[in-house]
N, CA, C and O atoms as a Tripos MOL2 file, in Angstrom:
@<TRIPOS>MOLECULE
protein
  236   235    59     0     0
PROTEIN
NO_CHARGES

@<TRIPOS>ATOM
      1 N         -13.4620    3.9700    6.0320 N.3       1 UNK1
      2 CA        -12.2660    4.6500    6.4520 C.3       1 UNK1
      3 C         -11.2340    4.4850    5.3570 C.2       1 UNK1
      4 O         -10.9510    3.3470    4.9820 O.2       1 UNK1
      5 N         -10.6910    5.4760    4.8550 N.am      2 UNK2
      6 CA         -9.4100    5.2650    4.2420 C.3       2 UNK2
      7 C          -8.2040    6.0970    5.5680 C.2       2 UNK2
      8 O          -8.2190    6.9940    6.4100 O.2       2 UNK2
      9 N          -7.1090    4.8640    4.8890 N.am      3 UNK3
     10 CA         -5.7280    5.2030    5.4830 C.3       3 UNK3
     11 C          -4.6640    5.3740    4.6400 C.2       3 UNK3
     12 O          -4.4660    4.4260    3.8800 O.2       3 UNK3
     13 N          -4.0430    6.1550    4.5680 N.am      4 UNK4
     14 CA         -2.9200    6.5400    3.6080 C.3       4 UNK4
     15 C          -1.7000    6.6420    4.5750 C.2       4 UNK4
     16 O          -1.4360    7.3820    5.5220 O.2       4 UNK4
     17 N          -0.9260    5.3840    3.8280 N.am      5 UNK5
     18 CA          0.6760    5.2450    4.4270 C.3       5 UNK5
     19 C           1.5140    5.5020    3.6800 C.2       5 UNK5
     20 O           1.4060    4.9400    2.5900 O.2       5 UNK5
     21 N           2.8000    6.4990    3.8820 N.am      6 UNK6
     22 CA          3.9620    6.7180    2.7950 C.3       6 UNK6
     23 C           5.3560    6.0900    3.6190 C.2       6 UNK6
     24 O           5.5880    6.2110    4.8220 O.2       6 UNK6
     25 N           6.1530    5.4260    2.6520 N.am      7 UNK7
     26 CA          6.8120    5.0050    3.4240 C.3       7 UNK7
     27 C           8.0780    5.5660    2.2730 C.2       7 UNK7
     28 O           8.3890    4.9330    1.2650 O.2       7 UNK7
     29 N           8.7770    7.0610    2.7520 N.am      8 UNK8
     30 CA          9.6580    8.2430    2.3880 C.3       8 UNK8
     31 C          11.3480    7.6190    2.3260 C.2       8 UNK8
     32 O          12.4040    8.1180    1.9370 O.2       8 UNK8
     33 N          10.9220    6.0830    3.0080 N.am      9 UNK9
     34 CA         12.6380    5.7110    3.0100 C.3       9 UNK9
     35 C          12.9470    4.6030    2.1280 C.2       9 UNK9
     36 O          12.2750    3.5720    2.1200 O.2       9 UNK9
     37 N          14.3840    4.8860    1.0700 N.am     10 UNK10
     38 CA         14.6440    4.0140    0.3820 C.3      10 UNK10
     39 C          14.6370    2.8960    0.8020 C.2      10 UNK10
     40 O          14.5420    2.2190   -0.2210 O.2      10 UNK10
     41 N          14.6960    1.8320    2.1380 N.am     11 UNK11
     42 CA         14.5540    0.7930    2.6810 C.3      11 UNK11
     43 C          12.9500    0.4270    2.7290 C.2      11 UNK11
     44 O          12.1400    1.3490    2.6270 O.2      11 UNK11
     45 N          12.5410   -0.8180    2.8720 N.am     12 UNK12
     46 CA         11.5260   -1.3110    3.9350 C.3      12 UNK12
     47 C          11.3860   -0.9360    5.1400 C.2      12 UNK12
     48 O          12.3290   -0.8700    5.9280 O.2      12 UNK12
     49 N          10.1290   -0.6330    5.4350 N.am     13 UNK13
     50 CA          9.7690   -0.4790    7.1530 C.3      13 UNK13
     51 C           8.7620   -0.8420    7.5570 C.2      13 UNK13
     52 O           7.6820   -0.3430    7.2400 O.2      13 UNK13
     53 N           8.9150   -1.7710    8.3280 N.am     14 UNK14
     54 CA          8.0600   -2.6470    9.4560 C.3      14 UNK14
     55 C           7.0490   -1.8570   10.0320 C.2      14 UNK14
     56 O           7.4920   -1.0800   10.8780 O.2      14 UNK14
     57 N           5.6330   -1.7930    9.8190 N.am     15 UNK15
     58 CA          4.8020   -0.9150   10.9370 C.3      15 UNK15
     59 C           3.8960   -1.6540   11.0660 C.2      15 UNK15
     60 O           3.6460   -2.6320   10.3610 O.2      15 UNK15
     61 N           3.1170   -1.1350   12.2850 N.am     16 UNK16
     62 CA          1.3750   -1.6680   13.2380 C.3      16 UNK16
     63 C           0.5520   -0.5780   13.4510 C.2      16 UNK16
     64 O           0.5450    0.2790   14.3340 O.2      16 UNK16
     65 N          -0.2940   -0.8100   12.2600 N.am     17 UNK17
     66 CA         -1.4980   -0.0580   12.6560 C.3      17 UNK17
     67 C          -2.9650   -0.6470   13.5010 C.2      17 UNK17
     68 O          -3.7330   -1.4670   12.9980 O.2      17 UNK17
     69 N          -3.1190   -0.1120   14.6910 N.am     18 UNK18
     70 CA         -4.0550   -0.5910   15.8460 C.3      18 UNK18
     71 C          -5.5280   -0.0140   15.7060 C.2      18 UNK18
     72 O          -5.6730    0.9880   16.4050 O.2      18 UNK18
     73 N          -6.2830   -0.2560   15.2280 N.am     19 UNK19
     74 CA         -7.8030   -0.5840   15.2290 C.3      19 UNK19
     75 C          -7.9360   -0.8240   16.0990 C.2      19 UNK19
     76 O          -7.5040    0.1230   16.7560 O.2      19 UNK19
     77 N          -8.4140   -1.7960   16.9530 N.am     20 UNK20
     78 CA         -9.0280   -2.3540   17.7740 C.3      20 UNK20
     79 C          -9.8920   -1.8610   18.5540 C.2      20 UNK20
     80 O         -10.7700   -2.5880   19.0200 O.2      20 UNK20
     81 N          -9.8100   -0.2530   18.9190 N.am     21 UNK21
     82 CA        -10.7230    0.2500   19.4310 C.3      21 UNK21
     83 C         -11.7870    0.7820   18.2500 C.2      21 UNK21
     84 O         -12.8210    1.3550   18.5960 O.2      21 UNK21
     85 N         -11.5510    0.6140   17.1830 N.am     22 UNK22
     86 CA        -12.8900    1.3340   16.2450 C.3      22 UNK22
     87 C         -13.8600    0.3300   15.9550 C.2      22 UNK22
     88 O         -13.9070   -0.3390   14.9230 O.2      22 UNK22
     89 N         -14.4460    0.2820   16.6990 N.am     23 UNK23
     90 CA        -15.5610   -1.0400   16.7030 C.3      23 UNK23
     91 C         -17.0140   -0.7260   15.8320 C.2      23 UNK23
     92 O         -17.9290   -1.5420   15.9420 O.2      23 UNK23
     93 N         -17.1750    0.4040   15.0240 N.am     24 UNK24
     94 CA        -17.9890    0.5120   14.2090 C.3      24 UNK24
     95 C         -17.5700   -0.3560   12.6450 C.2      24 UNK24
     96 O         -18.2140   -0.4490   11.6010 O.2      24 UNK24
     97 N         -16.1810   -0.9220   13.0490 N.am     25 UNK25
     98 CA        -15.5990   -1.3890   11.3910 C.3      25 UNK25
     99 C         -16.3340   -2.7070   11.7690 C.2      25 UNK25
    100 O         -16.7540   -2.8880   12.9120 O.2      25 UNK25
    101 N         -16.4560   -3.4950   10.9090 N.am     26 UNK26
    102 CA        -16.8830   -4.9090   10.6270 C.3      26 UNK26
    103 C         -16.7070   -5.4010    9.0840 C.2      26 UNK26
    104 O         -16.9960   -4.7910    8.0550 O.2      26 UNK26
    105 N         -16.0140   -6.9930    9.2880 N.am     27 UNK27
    106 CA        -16.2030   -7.3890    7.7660 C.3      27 UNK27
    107 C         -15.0380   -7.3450    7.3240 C.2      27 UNK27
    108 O         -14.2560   -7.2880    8.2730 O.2      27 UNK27
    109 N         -14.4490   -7.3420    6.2130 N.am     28 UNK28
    110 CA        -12.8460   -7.1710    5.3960 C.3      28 UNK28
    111 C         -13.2700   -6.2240    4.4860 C.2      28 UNK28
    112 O         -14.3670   -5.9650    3.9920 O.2      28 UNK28
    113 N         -11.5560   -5.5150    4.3110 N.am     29 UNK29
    114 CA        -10.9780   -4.7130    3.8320 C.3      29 UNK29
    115 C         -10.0290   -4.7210    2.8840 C.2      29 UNK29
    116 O          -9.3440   -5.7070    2.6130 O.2      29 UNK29
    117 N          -9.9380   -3.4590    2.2630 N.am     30 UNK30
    118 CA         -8.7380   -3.6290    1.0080 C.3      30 UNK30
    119 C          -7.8030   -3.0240    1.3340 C.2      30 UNK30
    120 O          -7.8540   -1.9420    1.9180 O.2      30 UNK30
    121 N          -6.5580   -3.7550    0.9400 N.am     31 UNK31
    122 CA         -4.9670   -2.7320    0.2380 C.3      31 UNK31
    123 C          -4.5710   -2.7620   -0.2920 C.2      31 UNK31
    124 O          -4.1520   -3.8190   -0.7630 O.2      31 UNK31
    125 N          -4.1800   -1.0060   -0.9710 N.am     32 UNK32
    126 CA         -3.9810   -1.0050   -2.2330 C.3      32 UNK32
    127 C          -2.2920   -0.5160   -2.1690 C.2      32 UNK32
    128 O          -2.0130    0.3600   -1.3500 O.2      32 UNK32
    129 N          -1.6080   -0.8700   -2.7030 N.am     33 UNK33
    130 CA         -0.3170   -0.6160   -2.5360 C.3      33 UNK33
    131 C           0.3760   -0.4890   -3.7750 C.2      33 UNK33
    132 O           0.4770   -1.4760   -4.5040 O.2      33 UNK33
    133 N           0.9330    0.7590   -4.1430 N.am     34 UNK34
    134 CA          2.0430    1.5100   -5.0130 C.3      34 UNK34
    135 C           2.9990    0.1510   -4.8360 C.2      34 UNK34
    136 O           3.2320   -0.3180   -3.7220 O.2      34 UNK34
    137 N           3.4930   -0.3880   -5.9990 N.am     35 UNK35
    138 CA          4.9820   -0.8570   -5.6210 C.3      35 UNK35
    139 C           5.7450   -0.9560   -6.8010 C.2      35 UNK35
    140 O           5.3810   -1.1340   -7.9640 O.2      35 UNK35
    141 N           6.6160   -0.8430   -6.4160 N.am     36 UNK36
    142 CA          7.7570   -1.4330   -7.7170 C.3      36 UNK36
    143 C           9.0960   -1.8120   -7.1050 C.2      36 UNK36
    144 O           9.2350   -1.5110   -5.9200 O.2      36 UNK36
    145 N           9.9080   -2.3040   -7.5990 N.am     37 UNK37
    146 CA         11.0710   -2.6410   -7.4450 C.3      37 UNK37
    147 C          12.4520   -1.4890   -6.6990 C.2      37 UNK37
    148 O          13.1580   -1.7480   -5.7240 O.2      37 UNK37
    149 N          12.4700   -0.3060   -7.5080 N.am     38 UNK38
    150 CA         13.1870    0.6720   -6.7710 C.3      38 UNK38
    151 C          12.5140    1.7770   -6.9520 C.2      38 UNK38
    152 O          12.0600    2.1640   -8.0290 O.2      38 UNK38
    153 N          12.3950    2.5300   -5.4950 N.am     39 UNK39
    154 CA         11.6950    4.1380   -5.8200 C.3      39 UNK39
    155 C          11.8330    5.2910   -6.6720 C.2      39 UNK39
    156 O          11.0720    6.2570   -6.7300 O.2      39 UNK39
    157 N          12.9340    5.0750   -7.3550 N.am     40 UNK40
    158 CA         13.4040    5.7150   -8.8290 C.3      40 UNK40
    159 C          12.4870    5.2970  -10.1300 C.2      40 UNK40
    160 O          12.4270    5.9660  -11.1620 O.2      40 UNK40
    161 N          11.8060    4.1050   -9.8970 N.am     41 UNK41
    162 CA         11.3030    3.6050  -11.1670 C.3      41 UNK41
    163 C          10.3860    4.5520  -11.2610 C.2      41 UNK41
    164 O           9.9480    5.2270  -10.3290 O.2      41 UNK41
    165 N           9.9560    4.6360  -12.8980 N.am     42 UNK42
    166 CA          9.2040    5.7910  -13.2180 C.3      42 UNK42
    167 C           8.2010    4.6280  -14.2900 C.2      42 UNK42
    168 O           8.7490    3.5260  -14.2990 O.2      42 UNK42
    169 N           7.0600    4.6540  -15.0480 N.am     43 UNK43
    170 CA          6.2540    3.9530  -16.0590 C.3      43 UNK43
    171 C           6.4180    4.8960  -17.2500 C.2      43 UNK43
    172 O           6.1620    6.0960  -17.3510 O.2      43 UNK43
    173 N           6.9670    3.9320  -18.2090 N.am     44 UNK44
    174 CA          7.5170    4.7070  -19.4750 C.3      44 UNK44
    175 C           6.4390    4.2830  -20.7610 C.2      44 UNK44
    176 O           5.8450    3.2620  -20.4140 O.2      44 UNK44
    177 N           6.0850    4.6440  -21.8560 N.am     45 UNK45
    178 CA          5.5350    3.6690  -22.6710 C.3      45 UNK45
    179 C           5.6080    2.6390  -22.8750 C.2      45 UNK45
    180 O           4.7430    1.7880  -23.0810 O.2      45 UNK45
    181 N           7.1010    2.5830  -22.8250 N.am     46 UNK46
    182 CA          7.9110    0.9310  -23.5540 C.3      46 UNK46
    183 C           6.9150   -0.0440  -21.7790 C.2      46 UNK46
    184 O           6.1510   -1.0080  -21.8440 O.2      46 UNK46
    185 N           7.2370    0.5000  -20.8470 N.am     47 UNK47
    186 CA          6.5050   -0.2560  -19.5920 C.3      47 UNK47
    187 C           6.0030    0.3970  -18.2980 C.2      47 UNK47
    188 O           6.3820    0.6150  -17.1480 O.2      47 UNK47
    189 N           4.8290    0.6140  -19.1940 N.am     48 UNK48
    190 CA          3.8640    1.0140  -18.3280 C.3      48 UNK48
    191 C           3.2080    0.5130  -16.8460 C.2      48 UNK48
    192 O           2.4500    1.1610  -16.1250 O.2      48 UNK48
    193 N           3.6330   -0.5650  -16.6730 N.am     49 UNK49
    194 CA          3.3820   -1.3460  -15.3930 C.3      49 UNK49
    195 C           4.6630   -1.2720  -14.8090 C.2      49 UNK49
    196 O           4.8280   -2.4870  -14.6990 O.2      49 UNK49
    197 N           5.7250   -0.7690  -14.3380 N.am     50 UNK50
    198 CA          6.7630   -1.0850  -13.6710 C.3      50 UNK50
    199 C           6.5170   -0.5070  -12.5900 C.2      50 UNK50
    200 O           7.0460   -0.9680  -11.5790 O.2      50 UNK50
    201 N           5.5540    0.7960  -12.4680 N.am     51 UNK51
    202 CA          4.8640    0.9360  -10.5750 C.3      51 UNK51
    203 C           3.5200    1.0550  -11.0370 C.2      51 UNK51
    204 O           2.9810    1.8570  -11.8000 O.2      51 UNK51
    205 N           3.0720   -0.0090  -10.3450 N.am     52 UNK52
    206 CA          1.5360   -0.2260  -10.2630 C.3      52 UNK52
    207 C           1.1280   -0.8000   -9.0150 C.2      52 UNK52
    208 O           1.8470   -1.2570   -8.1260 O.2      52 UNK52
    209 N          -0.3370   -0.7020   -9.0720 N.am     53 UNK53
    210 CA         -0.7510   -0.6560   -7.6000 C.3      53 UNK53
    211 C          -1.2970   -2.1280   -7.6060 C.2      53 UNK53
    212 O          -2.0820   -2.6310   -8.4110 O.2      53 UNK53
    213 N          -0.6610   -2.7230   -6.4570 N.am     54 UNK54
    214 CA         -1.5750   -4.2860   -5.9030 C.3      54 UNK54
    215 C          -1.9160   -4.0020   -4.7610 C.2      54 UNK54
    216 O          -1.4750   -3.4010   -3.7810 O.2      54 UNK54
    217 N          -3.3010   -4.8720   -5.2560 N.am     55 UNK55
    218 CA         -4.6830   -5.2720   -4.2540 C.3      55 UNK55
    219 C          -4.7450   -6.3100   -3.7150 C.2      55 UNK55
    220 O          -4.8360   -7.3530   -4.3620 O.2      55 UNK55
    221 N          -4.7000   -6.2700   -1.9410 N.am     56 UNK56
    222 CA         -4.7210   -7.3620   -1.1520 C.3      56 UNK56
    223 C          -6.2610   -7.0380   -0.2180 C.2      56 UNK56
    224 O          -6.6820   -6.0770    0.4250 O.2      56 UNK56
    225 N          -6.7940   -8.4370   -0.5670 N.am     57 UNK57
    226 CA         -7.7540   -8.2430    0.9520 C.3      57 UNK57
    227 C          -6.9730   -8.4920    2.3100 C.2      57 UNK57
    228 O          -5.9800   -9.1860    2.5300 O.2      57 UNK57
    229 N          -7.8790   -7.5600    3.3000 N.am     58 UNK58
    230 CA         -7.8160   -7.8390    4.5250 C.3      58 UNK58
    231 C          -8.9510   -7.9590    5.4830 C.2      58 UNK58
    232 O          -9.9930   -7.3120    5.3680 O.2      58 UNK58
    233 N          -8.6940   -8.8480    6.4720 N.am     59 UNK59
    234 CA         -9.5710   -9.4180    7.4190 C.3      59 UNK59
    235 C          -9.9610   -8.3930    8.4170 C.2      59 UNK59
    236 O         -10.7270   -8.6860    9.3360 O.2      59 UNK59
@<TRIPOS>BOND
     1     1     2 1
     2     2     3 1
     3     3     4 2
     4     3     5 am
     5     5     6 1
     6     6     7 1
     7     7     8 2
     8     7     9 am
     9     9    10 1
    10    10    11 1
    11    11    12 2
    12    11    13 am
    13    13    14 1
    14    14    15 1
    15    15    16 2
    16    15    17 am
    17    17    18 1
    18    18    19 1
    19    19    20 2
    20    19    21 am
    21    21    22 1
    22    22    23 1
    23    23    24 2
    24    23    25 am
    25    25    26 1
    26    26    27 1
    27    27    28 2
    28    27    29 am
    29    29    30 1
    30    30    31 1
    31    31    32 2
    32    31    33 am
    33    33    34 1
    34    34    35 1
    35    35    36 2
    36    35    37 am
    37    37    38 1
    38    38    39 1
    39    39    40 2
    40    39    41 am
    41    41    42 1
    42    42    43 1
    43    43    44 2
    44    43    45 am
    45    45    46 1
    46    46    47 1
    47    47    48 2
    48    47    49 am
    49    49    50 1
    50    50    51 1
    51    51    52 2
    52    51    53 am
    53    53    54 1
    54    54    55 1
    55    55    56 2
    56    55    57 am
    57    57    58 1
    58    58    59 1
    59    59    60 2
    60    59    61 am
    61    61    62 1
    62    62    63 1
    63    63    64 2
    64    63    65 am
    65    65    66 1
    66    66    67 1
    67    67    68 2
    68    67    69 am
    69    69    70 1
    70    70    71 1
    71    71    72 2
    72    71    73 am
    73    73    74 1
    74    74    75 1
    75    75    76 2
    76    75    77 am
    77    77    78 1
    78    78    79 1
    79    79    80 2
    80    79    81 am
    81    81    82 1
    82    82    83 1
    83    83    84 2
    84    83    85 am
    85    85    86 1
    86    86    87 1
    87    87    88 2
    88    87    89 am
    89    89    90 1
    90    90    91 1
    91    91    92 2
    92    91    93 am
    93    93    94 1
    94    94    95 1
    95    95    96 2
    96    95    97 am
    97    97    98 1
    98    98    99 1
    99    99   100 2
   100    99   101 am
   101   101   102 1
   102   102   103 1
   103   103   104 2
   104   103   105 am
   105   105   106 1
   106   106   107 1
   107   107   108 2
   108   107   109 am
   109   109   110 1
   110   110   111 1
   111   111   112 2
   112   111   113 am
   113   113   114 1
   114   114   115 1
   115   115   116 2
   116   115   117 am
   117   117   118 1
   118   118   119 1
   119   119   120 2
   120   119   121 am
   121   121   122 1
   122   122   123 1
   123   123   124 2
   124   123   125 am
   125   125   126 1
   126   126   127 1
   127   127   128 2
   128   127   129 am
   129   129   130 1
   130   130   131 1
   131   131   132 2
   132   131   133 am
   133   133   134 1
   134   134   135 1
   135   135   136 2
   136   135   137 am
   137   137   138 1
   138   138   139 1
   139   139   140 2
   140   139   141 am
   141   141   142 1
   142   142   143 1
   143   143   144 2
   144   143   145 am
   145   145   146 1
   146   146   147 1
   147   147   148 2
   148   147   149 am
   149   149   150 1
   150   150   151 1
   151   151   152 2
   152   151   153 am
   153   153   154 1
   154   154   155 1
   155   155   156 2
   156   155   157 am
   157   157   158 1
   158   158   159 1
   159   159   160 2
   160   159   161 am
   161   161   162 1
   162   162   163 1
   163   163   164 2
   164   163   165 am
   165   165   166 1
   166   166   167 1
   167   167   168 2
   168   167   169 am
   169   169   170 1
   170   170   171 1
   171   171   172 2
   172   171   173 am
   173   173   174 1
   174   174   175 1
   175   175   176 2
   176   175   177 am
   177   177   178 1
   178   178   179 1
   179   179   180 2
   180   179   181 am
   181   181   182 1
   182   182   183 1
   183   183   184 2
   184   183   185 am
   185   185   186 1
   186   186   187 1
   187   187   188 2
   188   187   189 am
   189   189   190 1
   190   190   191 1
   191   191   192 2
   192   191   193 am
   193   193   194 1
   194   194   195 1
   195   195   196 2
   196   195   197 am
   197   197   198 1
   198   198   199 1
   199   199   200 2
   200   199   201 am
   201   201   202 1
   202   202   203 1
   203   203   204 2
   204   203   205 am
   205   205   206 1
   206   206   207 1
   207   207   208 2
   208   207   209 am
   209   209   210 1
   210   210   211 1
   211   211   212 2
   212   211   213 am
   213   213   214 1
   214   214   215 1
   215   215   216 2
   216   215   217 am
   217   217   218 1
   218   218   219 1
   219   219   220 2
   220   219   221 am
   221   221   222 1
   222   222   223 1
   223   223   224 2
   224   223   225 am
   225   225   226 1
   226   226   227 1
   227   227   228 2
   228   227   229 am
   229   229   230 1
   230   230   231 1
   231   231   232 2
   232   231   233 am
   233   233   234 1
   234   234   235 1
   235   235   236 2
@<TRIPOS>SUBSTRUCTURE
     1 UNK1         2 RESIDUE 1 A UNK
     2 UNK2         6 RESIDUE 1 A UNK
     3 UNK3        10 RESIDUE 1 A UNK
     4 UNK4        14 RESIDUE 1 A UNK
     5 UNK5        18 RESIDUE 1 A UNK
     6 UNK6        22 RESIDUE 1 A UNK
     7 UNK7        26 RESIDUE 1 A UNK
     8 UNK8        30 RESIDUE 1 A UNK
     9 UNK9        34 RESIDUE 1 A UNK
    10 UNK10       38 RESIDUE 1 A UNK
    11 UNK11       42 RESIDUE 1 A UNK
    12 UNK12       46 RESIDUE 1 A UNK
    13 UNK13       50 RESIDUE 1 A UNK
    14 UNK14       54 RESIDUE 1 A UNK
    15 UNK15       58 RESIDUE 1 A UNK
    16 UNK16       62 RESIDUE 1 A UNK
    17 UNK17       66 RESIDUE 1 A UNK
    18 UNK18       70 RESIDUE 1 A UNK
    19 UNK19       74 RESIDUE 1 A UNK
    20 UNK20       78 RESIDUE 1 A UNK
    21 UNK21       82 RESIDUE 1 A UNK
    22 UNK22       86 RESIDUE 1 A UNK
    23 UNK23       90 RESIDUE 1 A UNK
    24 UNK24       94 RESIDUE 1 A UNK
    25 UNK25       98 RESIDUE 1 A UNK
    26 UNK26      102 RESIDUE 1 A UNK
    27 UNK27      106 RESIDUE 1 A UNK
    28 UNK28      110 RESIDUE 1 A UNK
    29 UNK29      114 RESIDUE 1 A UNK
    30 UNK30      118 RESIDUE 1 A UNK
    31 UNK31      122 RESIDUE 1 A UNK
    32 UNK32      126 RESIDUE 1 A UNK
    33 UNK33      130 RESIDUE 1 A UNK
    34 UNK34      134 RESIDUE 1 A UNK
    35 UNK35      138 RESIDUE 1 A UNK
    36 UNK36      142 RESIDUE 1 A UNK
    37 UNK37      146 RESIDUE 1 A UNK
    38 UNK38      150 RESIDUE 1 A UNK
    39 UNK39      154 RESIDUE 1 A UNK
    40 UNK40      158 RESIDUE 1 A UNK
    41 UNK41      162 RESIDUE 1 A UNK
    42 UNK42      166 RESIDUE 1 A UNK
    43 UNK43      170 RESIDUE 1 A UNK
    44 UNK44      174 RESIDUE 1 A UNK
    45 UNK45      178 RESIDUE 1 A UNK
    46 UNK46      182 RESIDUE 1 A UNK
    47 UNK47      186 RESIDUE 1 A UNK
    48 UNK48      190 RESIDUE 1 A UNK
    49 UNK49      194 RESIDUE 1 A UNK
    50 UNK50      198 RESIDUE 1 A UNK
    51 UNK51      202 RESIDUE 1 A UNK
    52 UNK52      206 RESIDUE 1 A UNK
    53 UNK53      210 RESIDUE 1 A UNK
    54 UNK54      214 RESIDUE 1 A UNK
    55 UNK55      218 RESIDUE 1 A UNK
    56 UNK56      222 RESIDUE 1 A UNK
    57 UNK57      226 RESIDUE 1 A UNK
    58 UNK58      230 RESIDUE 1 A UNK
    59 UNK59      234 RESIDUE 1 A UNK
């Protein structure tokens, strides 16, 4: 399964996504998450990593 979350507001926002009924999943999972510091940041030559994506497992 992929899930794609956008989160459109200059703030943080708190959400719950509920599985629990898809009982064909088993095992851990990945997330991959866009981030940077402010949603204006853009990756320039001079720094190319200022939005890059981190990888978290999940259970």
């Amino acid at each position: 399964m992929i899930l794609k979350v956008v989160n459109t507001s200059a703030k943080a926002m708190k959400s719950q996504i509920d599985l629990k009924d898809a009982k064909a999943f088993a095992g851990k999972g990945k997330a991959i998450v866009l981030t940077s510091v402010s949603p204006l940041d853009e990756n320039t030559f001079e720094n190319p990593k200022k939005v890059y994506p981190k990888t978290e497992d999940l259970n």
